[in-house]
mmCIF file of the C-alpha atoms, coordinates in Angstrom:
data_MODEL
# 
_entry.id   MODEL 
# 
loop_
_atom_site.group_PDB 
_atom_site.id 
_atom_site.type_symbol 
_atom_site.label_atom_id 
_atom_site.label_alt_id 
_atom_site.label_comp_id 
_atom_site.label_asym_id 
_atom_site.label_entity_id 
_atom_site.label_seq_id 
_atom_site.pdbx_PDB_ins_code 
_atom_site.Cartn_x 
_atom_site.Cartn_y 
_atom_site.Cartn_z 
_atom_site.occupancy 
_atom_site.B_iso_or_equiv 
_atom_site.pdbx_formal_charge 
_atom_site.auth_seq_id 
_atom_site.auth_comp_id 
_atom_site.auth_asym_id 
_atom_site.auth_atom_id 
_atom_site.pdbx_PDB_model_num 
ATOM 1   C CA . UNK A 1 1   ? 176.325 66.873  -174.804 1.00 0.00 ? 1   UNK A CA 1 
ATOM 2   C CA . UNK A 1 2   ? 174.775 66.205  -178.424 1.00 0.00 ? 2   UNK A CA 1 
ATOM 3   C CA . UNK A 1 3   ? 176.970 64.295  -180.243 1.00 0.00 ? 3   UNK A CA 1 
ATOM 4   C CA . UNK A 1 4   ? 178.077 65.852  -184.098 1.00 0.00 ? 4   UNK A CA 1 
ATOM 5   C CA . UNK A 1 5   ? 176.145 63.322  -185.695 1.00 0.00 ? 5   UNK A CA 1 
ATOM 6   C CA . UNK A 1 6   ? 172.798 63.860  -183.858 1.00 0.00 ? 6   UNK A CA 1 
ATOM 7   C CA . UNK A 1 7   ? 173.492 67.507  -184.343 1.00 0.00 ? 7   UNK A CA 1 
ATOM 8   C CA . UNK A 1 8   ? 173.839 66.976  -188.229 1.00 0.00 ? 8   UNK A CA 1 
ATOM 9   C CA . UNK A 1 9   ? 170.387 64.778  -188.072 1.00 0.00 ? 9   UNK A CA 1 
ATOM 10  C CA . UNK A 1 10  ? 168.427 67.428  -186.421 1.00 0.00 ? 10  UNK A CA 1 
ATOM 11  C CA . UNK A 1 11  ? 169.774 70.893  -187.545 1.00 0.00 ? 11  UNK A CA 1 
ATOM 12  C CA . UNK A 1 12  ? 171.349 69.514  -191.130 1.00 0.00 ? 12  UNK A CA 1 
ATOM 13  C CA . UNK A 1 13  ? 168.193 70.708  -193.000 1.00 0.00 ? 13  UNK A CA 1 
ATOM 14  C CA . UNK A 1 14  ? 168.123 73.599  -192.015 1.00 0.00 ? 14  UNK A CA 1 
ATOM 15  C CA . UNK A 1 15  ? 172.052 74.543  -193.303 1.00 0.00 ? 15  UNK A CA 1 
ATOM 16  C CA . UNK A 1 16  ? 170.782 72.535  -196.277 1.00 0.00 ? 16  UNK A CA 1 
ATOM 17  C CA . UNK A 1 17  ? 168.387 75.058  -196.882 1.00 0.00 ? 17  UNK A CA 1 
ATOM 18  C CA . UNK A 1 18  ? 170.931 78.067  -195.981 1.00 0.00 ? 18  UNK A CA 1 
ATOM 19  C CA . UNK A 1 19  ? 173.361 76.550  -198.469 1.00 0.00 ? 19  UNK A CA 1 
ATOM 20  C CA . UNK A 1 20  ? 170.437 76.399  -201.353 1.00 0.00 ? 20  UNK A CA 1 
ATOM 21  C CA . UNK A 1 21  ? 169.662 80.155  -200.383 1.00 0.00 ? 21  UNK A CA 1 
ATOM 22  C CA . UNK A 1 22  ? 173.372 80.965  -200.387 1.00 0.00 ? 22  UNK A CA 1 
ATOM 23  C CA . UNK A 1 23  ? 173.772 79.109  -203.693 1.00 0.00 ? 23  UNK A CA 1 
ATOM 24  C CA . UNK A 1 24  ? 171.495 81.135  -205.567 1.00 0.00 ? 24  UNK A CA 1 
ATOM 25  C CA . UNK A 1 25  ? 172.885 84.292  -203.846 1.00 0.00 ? 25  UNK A CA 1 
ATOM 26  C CA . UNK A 1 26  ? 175.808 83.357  -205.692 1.00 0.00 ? 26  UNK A CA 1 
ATOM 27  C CA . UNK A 1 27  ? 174.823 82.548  -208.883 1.00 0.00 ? 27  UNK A CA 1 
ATOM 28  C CA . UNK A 1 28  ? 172.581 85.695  -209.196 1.00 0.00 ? 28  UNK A CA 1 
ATOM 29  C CA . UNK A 1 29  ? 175.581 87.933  -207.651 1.00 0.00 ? 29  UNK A CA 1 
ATOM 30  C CA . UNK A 1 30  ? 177.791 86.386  -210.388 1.00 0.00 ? 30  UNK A CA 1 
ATOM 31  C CA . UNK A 1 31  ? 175.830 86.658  -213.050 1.00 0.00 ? 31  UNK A CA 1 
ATOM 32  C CA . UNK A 1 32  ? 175.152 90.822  -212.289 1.00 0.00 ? 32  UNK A CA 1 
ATOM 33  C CA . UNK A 1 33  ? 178.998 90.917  -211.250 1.00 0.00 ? 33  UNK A CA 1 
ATOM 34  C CA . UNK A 1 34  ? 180.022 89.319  -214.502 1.00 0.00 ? 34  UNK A CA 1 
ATOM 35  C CA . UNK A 1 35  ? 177.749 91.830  -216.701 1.00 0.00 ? 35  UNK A CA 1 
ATOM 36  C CA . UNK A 1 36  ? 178.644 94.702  -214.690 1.00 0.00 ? 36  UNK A CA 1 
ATOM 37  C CA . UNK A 1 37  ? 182.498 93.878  -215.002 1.00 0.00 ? 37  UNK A CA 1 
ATOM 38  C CA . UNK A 1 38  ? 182.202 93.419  -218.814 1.00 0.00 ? 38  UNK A CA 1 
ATOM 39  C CA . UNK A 1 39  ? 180.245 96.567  -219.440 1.00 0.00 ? 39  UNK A CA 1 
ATOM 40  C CA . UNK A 1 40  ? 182.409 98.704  -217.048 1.00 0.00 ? 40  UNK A CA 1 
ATOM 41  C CA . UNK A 1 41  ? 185.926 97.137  -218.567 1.00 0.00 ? 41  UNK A CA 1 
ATOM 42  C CA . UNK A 1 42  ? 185.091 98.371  -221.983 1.00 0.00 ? 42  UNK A CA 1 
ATOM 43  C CA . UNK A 1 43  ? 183.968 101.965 -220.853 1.00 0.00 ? 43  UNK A CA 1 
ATOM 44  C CA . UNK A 1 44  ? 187.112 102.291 -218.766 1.00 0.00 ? 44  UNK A CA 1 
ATOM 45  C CA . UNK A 1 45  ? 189.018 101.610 -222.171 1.00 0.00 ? 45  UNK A CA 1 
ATOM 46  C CA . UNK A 1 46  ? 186.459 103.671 -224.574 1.00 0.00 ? 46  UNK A CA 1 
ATOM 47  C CA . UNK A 1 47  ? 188.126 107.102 -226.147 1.00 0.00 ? 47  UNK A CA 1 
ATOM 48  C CA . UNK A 1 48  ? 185.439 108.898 -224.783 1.00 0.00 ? 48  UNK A CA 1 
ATOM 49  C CA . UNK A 1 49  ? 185.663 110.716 -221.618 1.00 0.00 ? 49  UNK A CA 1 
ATOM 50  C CA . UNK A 1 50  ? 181.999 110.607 -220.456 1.00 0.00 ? 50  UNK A CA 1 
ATOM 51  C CA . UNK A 1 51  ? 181.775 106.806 -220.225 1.00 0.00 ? 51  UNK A CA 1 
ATOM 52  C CA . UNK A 1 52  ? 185.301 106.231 -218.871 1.00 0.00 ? 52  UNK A CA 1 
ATOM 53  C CA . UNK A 1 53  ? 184.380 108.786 -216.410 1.00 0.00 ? 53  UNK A CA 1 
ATOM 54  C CA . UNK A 1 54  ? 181.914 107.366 -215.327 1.00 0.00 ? 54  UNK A CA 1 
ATOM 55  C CA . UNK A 1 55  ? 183.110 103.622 -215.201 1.00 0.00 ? 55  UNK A CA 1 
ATOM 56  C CA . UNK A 1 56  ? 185.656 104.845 -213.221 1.00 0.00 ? 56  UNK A CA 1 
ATOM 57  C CA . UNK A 1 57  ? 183.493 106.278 -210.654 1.00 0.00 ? 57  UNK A CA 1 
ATOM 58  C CA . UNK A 1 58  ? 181.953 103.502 -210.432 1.00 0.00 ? 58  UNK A CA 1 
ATOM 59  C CA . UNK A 1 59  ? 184.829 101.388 -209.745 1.00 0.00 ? 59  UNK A CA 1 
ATOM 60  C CA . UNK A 1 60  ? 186.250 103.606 -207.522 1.00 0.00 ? 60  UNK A CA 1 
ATOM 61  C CA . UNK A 1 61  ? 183.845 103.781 -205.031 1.00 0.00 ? 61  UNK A CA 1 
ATOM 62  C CA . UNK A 1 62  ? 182.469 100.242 -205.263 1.00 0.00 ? 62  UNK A CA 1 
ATOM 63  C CA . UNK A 1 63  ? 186.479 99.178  -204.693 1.00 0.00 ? 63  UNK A CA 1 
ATOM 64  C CA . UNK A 1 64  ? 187.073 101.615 -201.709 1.00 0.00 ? 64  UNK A CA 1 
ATOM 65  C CA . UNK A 1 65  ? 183.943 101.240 -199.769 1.00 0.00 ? 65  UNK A CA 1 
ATOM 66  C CA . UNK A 1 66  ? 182.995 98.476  -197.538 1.00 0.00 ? 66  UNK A CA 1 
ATOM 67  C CA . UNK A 1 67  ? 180.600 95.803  -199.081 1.00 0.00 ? 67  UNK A CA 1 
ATOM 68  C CA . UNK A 1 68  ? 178.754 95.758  -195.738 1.00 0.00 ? 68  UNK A CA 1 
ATOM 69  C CA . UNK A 1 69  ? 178.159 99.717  -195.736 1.00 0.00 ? 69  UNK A CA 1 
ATOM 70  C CA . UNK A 1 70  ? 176.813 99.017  -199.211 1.00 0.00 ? 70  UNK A CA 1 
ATOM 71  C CA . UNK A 1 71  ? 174.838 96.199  -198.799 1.00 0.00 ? 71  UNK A CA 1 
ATOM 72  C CA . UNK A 1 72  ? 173.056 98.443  -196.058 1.00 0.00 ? 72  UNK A CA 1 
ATOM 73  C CA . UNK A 1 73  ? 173.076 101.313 -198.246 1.00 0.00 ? 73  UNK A CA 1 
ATOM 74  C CA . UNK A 1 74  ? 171.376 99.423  -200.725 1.00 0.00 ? 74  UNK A CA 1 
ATOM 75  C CA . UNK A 1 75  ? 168.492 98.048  -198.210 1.00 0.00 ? 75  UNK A CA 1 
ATOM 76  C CA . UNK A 1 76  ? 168.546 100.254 -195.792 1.00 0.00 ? 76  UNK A CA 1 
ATOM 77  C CA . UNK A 1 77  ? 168.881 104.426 -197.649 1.00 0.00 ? 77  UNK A CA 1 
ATOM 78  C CA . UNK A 1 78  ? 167.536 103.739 -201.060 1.00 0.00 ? 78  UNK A CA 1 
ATOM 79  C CA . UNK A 1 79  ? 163.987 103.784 -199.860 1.00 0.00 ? 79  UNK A CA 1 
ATOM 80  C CA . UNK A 1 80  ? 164.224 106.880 -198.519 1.00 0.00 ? 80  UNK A CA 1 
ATOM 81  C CA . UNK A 1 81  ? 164.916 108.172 -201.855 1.00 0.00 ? 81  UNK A CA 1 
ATOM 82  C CA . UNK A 1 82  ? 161.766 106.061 -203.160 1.00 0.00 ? 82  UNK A CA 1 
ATOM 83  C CA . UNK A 1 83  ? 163.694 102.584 -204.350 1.00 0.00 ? 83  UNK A CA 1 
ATOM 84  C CA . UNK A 1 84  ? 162.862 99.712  -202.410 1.00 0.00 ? 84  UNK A CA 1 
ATOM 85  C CA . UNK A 1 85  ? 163.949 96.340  -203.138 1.00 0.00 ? 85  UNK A CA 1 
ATOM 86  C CA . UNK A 1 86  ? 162.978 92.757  -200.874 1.00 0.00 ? 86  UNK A CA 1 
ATOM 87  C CA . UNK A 1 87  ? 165.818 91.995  -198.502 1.00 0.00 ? 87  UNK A CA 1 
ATOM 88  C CA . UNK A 1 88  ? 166.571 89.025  -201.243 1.00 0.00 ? 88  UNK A CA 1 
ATOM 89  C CA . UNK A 1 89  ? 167.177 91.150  -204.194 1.00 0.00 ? 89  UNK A CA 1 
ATOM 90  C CA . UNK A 1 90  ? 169.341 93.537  -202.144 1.00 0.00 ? 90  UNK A CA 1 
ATOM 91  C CA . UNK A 1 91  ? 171.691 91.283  -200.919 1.00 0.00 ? 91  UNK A CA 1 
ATOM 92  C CA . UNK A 1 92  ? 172.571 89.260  -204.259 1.00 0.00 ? 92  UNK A CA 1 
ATOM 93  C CA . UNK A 1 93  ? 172.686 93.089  -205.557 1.00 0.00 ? 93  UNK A CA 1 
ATOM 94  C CA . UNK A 1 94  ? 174.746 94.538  -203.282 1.00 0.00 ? 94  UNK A CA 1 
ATOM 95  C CA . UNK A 1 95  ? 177.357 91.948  -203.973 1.00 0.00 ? 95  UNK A CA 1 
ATOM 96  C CA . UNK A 1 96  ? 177.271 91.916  -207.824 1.00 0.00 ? 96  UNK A CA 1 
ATOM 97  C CA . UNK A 1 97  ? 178.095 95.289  -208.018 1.00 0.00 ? 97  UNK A CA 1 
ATOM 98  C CA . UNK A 1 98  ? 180.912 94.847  -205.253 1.00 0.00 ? 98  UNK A CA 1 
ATOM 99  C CA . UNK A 1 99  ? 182.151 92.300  -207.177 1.00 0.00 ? 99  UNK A CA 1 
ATOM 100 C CA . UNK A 1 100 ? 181.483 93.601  -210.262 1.00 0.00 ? 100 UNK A CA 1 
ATOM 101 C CA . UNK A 1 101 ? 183.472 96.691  -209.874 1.00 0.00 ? 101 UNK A CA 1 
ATOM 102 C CA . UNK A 1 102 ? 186.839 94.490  -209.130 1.00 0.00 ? 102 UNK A CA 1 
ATOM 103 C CA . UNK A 1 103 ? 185.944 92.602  -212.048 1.00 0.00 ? 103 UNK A CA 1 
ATOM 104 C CA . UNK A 1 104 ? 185.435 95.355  -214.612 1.00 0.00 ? 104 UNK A CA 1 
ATOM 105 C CA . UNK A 1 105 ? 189.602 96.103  -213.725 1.00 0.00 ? 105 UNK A CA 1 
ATOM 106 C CA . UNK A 1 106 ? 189.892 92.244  -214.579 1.00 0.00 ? 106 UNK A CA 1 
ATOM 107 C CA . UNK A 1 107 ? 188.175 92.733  -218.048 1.00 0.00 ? 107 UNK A CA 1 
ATOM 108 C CA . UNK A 1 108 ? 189.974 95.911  -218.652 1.00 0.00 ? 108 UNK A CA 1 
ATOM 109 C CA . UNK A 1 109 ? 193.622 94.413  -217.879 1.00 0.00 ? 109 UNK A CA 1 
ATOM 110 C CA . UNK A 1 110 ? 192.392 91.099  -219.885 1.00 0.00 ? 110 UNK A CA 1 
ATOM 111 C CA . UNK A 1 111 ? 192.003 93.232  -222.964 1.00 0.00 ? 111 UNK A CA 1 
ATOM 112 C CA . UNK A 1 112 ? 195.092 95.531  -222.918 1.00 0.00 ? 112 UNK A CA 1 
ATOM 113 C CA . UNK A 1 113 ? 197.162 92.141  -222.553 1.00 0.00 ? 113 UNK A CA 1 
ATOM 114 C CA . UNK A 1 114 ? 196.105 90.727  -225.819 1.00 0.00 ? 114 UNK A CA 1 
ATOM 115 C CA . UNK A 1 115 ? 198.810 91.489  -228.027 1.00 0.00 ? 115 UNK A CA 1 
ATOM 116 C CA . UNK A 1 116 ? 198.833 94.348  -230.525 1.00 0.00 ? 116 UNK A CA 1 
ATOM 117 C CA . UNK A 1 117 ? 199.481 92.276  -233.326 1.00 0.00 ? 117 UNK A CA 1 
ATOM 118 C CA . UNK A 1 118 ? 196.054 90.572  -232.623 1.00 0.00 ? 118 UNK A CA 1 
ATOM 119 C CA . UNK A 1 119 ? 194.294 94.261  -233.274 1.00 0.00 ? 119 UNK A CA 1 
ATOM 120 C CA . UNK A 1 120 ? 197.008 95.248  -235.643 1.00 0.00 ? 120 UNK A CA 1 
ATOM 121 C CA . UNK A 1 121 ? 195.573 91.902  -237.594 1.00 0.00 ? 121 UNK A CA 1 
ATOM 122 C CA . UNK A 1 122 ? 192.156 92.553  -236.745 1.00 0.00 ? 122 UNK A CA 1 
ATOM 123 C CA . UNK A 1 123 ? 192.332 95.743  -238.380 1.00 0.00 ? 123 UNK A CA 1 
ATOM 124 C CA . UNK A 1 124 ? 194.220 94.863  -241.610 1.00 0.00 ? 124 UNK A CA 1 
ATOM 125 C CA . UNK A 1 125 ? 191.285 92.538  -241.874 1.00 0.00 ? 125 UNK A CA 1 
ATOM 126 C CA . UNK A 1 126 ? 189.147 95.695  -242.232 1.00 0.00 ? 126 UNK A CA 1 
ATOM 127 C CA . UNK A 1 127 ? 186.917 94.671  -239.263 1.00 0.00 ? 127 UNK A CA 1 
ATOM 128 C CA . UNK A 1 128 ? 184.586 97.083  -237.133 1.00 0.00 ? 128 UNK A CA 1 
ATOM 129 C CA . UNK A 1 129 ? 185.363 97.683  -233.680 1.00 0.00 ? 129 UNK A CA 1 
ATOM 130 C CA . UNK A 1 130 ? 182.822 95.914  -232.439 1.00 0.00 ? 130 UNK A CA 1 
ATOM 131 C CA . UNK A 1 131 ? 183.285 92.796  -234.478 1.00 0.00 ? 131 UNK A CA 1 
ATOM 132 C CA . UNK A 1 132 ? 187.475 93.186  -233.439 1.00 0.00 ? 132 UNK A CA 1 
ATOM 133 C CA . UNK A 1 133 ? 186.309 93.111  -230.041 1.00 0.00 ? 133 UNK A CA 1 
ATOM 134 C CA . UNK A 1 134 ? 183.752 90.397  -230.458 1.00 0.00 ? 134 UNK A CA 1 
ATOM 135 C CA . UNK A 1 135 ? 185.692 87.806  -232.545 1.00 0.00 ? 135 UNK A CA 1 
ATOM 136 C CA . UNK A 1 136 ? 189.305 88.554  -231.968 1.00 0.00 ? 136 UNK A CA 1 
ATOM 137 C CA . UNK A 1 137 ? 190.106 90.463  -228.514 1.00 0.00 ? 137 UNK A CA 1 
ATOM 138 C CA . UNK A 1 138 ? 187.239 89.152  -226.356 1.00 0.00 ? 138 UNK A CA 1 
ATOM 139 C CA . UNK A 1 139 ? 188.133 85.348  -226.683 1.00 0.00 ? 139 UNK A CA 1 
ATOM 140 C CA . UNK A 1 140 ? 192.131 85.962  -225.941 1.00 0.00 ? 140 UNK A CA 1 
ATOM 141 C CA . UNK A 1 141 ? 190.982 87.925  -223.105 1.00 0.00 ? 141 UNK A CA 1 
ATOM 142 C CA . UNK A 1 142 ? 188.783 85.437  -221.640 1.00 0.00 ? 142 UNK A CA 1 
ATOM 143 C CA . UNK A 1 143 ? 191.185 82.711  -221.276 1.00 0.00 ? 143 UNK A CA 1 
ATOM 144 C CA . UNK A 1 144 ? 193.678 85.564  -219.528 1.00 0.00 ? 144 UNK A CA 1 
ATOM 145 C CA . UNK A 1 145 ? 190.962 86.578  -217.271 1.00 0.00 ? 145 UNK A CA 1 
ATOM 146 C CA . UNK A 1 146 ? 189.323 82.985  -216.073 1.00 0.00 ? 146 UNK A CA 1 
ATOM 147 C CA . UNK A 1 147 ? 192.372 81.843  -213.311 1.00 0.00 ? 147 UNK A CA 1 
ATOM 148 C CA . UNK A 1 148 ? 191.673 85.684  -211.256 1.00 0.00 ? 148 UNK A CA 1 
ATOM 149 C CA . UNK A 1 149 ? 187.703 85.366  -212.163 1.00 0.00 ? 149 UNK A CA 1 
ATOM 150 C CA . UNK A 1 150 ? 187.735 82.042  -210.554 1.00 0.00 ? 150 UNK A CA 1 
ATOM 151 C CA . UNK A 1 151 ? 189.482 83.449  -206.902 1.00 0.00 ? 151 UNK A CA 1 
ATOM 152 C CA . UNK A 1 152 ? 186.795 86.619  -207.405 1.00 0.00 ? 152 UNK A CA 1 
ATOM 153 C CA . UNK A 1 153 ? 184.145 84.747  -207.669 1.00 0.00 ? 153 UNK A CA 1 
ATOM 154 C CA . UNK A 1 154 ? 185.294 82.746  -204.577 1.00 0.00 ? 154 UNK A CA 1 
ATOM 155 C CA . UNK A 1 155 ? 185.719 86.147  -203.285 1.00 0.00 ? 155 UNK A CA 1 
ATOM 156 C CA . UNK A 1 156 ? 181.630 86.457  -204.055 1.00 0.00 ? 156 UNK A CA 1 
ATOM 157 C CA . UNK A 1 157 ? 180.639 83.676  -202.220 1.00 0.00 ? 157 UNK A CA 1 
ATOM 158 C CA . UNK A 1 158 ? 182.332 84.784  -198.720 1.00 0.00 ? 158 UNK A CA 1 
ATOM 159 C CA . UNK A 1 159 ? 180.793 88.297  -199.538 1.00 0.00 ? 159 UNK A CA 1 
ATOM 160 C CA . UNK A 1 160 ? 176.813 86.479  -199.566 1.00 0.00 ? 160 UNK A CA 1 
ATOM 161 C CA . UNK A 1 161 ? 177.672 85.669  -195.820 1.00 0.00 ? 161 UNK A CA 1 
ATOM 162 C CA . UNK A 1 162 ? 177.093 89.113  -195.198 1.00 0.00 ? 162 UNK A CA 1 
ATOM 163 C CA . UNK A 1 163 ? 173.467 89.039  -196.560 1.00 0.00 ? 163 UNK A CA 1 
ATOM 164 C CA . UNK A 1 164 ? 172.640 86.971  -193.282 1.00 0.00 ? 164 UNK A CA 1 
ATOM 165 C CA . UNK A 1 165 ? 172.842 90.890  -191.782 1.00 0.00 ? 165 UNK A CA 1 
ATOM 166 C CA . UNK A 1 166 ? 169.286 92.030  -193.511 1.00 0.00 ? 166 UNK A CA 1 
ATOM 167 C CA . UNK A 1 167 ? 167.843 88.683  -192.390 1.00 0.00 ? 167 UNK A CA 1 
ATOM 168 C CA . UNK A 1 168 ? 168.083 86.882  -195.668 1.00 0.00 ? 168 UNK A CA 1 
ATOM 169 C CA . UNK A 1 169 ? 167.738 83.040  -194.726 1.00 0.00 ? 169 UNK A CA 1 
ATOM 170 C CA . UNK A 1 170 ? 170.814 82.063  -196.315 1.00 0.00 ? 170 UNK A CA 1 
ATOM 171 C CA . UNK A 1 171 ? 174.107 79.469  -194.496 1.00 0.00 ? 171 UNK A CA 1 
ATOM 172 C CA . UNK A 1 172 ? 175.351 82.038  -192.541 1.00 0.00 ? 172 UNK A CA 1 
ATOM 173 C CA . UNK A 1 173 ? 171.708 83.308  -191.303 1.00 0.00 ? 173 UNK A CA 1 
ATOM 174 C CA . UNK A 1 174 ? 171.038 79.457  -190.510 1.00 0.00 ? 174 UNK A CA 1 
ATOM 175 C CA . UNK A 1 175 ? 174.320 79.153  -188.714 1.00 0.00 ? 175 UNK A CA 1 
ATOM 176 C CA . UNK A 1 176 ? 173.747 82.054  -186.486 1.00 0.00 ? 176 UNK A CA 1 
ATOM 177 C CA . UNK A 1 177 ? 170.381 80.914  -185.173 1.00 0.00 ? 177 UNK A CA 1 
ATOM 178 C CA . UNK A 1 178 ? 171.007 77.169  -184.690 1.00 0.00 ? 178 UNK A CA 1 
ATOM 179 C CA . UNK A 1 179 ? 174.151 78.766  -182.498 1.00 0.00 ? 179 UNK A CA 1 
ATOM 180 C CA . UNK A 1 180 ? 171.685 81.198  -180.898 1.00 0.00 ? 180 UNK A CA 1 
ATOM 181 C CA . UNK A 1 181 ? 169.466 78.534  -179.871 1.00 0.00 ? 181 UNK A CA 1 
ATOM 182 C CA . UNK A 1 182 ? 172.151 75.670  -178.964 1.00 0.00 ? 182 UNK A CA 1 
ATOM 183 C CA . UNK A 1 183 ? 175.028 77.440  -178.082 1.00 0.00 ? 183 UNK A CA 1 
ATOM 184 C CA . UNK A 1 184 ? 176.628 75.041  -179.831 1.00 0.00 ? 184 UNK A CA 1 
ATOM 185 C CA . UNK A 1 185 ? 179.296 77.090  -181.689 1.00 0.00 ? 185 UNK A CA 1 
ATOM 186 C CA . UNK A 1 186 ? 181.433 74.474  -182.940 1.00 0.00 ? 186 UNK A CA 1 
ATOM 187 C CA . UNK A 1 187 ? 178.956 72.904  -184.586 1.00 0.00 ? 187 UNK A CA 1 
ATOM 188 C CA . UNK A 1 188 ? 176.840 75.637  -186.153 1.00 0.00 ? 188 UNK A CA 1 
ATOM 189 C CA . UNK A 1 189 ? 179.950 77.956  -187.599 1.00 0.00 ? 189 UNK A CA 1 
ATOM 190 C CA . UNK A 1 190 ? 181.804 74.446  -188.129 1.00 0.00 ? 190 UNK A CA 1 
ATOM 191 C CA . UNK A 1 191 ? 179.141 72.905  -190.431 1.00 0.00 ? 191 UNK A CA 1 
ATOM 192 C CA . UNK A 1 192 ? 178.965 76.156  -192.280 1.00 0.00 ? 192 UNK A CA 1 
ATOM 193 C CA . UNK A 1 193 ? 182.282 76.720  -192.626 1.00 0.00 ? 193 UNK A CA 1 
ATOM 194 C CA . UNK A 1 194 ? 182.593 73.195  -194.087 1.00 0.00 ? 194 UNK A CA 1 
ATOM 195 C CA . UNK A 1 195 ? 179.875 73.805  -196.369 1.00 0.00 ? 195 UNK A CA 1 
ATOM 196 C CA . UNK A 1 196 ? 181.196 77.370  -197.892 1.00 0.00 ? 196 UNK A CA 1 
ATOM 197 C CA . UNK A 1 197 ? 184.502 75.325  -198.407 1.00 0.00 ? 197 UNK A CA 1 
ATOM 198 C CA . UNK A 1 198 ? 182.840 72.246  -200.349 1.00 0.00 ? 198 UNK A CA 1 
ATOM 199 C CA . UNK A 1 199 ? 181.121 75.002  -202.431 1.00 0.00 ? 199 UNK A CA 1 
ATOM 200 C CA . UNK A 1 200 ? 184.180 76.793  -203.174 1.00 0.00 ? 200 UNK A CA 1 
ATOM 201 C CA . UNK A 1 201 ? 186.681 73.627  -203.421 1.00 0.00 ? 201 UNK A CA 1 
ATOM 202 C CA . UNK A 1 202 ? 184.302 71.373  -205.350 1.00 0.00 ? 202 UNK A CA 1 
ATOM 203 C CA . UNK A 1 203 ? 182.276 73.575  -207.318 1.00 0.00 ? 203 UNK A CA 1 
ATOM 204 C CA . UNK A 1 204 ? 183.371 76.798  -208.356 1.00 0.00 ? 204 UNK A CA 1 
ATOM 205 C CA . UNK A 1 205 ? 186.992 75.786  -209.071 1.00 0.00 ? 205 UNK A CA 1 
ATOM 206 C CA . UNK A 1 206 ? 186.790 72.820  -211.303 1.00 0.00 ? 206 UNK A CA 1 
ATOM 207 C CA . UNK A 1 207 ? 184.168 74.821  -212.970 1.00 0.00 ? 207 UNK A CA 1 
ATOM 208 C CA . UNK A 1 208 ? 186.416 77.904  -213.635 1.00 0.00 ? 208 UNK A CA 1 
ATOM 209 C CA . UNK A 1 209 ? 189.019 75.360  -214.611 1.00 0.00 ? 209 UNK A CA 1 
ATOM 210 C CA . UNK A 1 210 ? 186.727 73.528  -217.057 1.00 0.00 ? 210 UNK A CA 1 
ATOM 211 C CA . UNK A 1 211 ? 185.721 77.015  -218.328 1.00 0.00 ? 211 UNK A CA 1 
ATOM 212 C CA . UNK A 1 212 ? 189.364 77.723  -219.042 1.00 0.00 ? 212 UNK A CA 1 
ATOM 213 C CA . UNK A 1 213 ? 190.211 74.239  -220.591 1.00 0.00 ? 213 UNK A CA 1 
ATOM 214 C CA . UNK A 1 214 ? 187.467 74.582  -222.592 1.00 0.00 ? 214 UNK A CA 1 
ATOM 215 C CA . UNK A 1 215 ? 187.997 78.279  -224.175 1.00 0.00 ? 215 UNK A CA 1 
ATOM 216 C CA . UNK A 1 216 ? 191.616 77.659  -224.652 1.00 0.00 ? 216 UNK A CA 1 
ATOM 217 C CA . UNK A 1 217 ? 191.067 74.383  -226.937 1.00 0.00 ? 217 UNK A CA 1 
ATOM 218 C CA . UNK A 1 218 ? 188.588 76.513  -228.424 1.00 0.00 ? 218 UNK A CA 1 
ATOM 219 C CA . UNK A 1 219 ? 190.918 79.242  -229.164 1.00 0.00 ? 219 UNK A CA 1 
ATOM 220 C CA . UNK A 1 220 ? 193.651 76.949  -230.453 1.00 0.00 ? 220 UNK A CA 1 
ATOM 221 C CA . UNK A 1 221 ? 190.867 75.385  -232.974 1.00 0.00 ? 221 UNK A CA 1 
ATOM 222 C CA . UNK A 1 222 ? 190.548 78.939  -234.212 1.00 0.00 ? 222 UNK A CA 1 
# 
C-alpha cells in the first residue's frame, strides 16, 4: 500500500494546482458576491418600490434555491436562451450570486443597525443621501457586517467544491480523479479536505479579522 508521504510526492501537484484553481474561484466569487450584496442591500432599503422589488426577487430565489440547481442552470439552460459562458466563468458566477444574495440581507441588516442618531446627525449636517450613506452609515455598517461576512465567505469557499460538477479543474475536481484512479479515498478527499481547512483557518479568517481591526481603529480615528 502507498504510504501518505509517497502519495503526497506523486499526486501533491496536482491538488496544488486544484487549490490555485479553487483559490481564484474564490476570490472572483467574492468579489461578484460582495458587489452584488452591496448593490442589492441598498435597493432592498430604497423608498422606491421598483428596485426593492426587484432586490427582493432576487434574494428570494437565489436564498431558496439550491446552489447546485443554479450553478447548472447557469451552464447548462442559459445557452439555450443564447448566453453561453466557459465552464470557468460559470462556476465562480454561479456562486457570487448565491452568495451574494445572503449577503445583500447582511448589508441591509448592517445599515438599519447603525443608530438613528448617526442619520439624525448626518442630516442636521445638511448632507445628501448619498454622501450620508458614503461617509457616515457605510463605515458603521462595515465593522457590524465583517464577523458574519467572514463565516459567508467561508460559506463561498465550500460552495466552489461544487464547480468540480461542470468539470472545472479545481481541489475538489483533482480530488475526485486521483480517487478515481487510486482508489485511494483517504488520501484524495483527506488531502483536500485538509487543504479547504488551511484555506479557511489560515487565510480567510485572520484576513476578515484584520479587515475588522483595521476599520474599527479607523472609525474610532474619525
Amino acid at each position: 500500500m502507498m504510504s501518505y508521504s509517497a502519495f503526497l510526492t506523486e499526486y501533491g501537484p496536482r491538488f496544488l494546482d486544484g487549490a490555485t484553481v479553487t483559490a481564484i474561484q474564490t476570490v472572483l466569487a467574492a468579489i461578484l458576491a460582495i458587489v452584488i450584496a452591496l448593490v442589492a442591500g441598498l435597493m432592498r432599503l430604497s423608498a422606491n418600490v421598483v428596485p426593492r422589488w426587484v432586490a427582493t426577487t432576487y434574494i428570494e430565489i437565489f436564498r431558496g434555491t439550491s446552489l447546485l440547481v443554479q450553478l447548472y442552470w447557469i451552464f447548462f439552460v442559459l445557452p439555450l436562451f443564447g448566453i453561453t459562458l466557459e465552464k470557468f466563468t460559470a462556476g465562480f458566477v454561479a456562486v457570487g450570486m448565491n452568495l451574494g444574495a445572503y449577503g445583500a440581507e447582511l448589508v441591509r441588516g448592517a445599515i438599519l443597525s447603525v443608530p438613528r442618531g448617526q442619520w439624525e446627525a448626518a442630516i442636521a449636517l445638511n448632507m445628501t443621501g448619498a454622501q450620508r450613506m458614503r461617509r457616515i452609515i457605510l463605515p458603521q455598517a462595515m465593522v457590524i457586517m465583517l464577523p458574519p461576512w467572514g463565516n459567508l465567505l467561508i460559506e463561498l469557499l465550500k460552495g466552489t467544491a461544487l464547480v468540480s460538477l461542470i468539470a472545472v479543474a479545481d481541489l475538489m475536481f483533482e480530488a475526485k480523479q486521483i480517487n478515481g484512479t487510486t482508489f485511494l479515498s483517504a488520501q484524495a478527499f483527506g488531502t483536500a479536505l485538509i487543504i479547504y481547512y488551511a484555506m479557511a483557518r489560515f487565510v480567510i479568517t485572520p484576513a476578515m479579522r484584520g479587515l475588522e481591526r483595521r476599520m474599527r481603529r479607523r472609525l474610532s480615528r474619525a
